[in-house]
N, C-alpha and C positions, 0 to 999 in steps of 0.2 A: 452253371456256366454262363448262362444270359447274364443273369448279373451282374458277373466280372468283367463281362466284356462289357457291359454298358458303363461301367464306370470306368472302365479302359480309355474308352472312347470320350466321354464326358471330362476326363482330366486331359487328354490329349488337348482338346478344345479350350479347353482352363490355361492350361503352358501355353498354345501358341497366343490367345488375348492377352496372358501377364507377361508375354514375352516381347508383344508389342509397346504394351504402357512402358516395361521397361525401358527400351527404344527409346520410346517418343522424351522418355525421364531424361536419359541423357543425353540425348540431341539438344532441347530445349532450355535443358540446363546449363547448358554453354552458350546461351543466347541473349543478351542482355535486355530486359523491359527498359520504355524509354526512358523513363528517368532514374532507373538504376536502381528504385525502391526495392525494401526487403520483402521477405513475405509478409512478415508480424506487419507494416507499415502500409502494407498493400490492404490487409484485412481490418486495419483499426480506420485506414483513409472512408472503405466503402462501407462500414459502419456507422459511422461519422456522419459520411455523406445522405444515410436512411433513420439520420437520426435516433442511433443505437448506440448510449454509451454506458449499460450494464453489463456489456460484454465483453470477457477478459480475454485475452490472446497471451498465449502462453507458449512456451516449448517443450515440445515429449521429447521421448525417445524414440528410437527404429523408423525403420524405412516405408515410406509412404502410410506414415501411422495416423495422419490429418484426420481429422473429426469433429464435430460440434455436438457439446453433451448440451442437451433443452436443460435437463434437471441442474446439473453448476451455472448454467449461460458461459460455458466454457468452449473457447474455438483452440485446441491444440493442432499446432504446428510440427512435423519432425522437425530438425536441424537443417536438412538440405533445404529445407520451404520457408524457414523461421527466418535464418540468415542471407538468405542468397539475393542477389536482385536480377534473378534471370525470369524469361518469360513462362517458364514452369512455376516457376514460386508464386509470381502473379496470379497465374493462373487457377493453381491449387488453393492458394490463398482466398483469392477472390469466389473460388466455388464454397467452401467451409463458411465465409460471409453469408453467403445467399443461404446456407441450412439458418443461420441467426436472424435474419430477414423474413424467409419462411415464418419461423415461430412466432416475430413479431405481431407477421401478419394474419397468425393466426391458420393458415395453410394448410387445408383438409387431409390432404395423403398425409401430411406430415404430422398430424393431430392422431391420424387414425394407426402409424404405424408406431408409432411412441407407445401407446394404448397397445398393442399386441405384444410390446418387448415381454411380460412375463411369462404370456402365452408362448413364444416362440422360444425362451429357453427351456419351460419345463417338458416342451416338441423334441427340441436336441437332444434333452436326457433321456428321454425314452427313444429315443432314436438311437442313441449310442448303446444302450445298454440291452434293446428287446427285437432290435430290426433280423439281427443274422436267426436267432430263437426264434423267434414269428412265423420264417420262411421257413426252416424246418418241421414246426410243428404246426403247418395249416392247413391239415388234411385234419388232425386232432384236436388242435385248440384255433380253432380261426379266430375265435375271437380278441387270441392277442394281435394276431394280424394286423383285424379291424382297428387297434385300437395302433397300433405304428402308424397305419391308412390313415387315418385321422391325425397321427403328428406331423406326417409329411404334408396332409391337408395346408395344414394351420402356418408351416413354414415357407409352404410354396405361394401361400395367398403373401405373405411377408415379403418373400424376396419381388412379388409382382407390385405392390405396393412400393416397393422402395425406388420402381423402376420413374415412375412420374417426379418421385421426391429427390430423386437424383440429377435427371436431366432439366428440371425447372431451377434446381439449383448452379447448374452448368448454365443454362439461360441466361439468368439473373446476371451472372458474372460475365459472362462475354460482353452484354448491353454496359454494362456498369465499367469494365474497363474500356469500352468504344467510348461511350461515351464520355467519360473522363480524361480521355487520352493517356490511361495507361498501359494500354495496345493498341496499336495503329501498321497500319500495312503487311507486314512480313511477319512480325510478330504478335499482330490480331489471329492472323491465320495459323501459328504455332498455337496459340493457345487453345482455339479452336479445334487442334487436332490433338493435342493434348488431352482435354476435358472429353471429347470423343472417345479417346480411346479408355480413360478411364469409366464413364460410361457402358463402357462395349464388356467391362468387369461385372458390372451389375446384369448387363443383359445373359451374358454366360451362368453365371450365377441361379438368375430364374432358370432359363431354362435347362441345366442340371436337375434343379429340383422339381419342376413342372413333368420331366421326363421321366422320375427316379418316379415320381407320384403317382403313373401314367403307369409305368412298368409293374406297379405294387399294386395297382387295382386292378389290371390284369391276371394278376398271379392271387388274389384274395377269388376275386369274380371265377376262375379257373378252379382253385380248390371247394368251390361248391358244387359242380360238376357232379 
């Protein structure tokens, strides 16, 4: 019953931060950056400008799907961030920049959490498949327990690592569009609360998993009792 109610609570906390970013998505996307640039045009400018030009900028698909892959040197855009030239586009745009800036620079969180991606999907699979069986069976087998205890480990160090690689990339891009003057005034301060709040995605994020982590070594630490 702990259980359900702590992921009760833990998604509760989830909806109301994606329900902000939401928000902030389409406030800001009805807000025009000042010279009207698109997003793709927003991200290949501050490339550009950190002298970065093995960097492709592309279009996906789905909704707030932005991301920079290190392995392609690929910055994908959704449609609303690719096409638009509002201060959301910039914004997102210009944060997805600063993950290909990182890399350039070589950027330690971002070095070190690249380096975990295998480790953290082969954490998911045993998570999906051994987490509900673990807690059943940890009075008799704790040692599968132990060994979920240890995937959750390994994803909860990820999601805290991702926390520096996120908001330095939020950074990057705020400076990079002040300085450039592709946000100024009103819509300096929209993108700012923008990249916040997607930020605020990541911070929910750890701490689900920091908690979930917390929750299971209590209940491993309990069935040896």
């Amino acid at each position: 019953m702990g259980l359900f109610l702590l992921i009760g609570l833990l998604s509760l906390v989830g909806m109301y931060v994606n329900g902000q970013l939401k928000a902030r998505f389409q406030k800001y996307s009805q807000v025009p950056n000042p010279g009207r640039k698109s997003g793709a045009q927003v991200a290949v400018e501050m490339l550009h400008a950190h002298g970065i030009h093995d960097v492709r900028v592309e279009e996906g698909k789905g909704f707030l799907s932005d991301h920079y892959n290190p392995q392609s040197r690929t910055i994908t855009l959704s449609p609303p961030i690719y096409r638009s030239g509002s201060v959301m586009a910039a914004a997102v745009a210009a944060h997805e920049s600063g993950h290909a800036i990182q890399h350039a620079d070589a950027y330690g969180f971002l070095k070190f959490r690249s380096a975990m991606v295998p480790y953290v999907k082969a954490a998911a699979t045993i998570q999906q498949w051994m987490l509900m069986a673990a807690l059943v069976l940890a009075g008799s087998f704790p040692q599968l327990l132990y060994i979920v205890l240890l995937s959750f480990l390994v994803t909860t160090l990820f999601s805290i690592i991702t926390l520096p690689v996120e908001f330095d990339a939020s950074n990057r891009a705020i400076k990079w569009l002040e300085d450039s003057g592709n946000a100024v005034s009103d819509s300096l301060e929209g993108a700012k609360d923008a990249l916040k709040w997607a930020g605020m995605t990541y911070v929910a994020a750890a701490l689900s998993s920091l908690v979930m982590f917390l929750f299971l070594a209590l209940s491993f630490l309990g069935s040896g009792d």
